[in-house]
N, C-alpha and C positions, 0 to 999 in steps of 0.2 A: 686446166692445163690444155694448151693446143699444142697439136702434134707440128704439124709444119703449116704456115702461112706465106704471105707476101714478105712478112719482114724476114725467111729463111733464103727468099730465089737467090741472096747472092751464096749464101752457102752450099746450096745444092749445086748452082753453077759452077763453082771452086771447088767440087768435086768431095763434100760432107757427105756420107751419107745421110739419107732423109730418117732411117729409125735413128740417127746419133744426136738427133735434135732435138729438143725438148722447149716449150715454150710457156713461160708464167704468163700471165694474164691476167691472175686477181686482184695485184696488188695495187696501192695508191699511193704509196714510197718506195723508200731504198731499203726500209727496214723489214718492213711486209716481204719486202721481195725476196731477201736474203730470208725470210721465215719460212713463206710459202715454199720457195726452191728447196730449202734444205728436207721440208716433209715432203715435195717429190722425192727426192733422191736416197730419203731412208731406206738403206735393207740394198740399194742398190753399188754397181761396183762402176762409176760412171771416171773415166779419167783418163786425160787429164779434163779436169773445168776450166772454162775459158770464162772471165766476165770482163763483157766488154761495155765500155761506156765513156762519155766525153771524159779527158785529162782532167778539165778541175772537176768532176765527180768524184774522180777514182776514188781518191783517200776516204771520203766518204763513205762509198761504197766498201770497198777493202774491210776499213771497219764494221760495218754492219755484217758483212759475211765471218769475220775470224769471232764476233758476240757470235754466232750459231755455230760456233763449230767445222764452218763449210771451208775446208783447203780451194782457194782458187788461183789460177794463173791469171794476171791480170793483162786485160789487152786497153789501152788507151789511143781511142779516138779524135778526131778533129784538134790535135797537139799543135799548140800556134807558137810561133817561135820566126824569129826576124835576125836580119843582120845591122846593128844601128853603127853606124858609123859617128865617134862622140864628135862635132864640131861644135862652136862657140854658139852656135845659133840655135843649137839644137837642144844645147845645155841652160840655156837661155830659155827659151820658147816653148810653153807649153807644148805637150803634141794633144789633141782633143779627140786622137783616137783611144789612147793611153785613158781617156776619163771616160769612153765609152763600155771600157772591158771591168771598172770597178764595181759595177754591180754582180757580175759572176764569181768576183772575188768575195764579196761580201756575203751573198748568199750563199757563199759554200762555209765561209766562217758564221755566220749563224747557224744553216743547218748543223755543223758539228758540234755548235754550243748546243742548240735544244738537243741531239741528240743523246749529248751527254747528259741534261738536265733529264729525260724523260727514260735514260738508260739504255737506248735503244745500240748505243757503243760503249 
């Protein structure tokens, strides 16, 4: 566990206090993560929890924190969202940016499948 680092300046500059910060480090998933954090936070009275992390994570995330028992407020990051206007050509015509976001789609539905499979949600 680190106390504050580089990835805290913008909360300390937003005006967090720096002991309200707590930082995991050991983990190599989402599940770890949510394991590790909740054995910080035993025995303590920490609230509210904030977990933040990209929008197509969250779900992900969220579950691997309610398997540990961890109450958290969820914050979602980098939330993509457009205004598409439907016309004939548009209805028509591939968009090829559309085929470049289906791999974070995908990856978020496998990792919730193994997740499921390995029980980690």
């Amino acid at each position: 566990m680190e106390r504050v680092g580089i990835n805290c300046f913008c909360f300390i500059k937003s005006g967090v206090p720096e002991k309200d910060i707590l930082l995991e480090n050991g983990s190599r998933n989402t599940y770890e993560n949510a394991t590790l954090s909740n054995n910080i936070l035993k025995g303590k009275v920490w609230k509210p929890l904030l977990l933040i992390t990209s929008a197509f994570h969250m779900r992900r995330s969220l579950l691997c924190f309610e398997k540990v028992n961890l109450k958290v407020d969820p914050y979602s990051v980098d939330t993509r969202s457009a205004t598409y206007i439907n016309t004939l050509d548009k209805i028509i015509q591939p968009d090829a940016e559309c085929l470049t976001q289906w791999d974070l789609l995908l990856h978020e539905w496998i990792g919730i499948l193994m997740y499921k499979v390995m029980d980690f949600i």
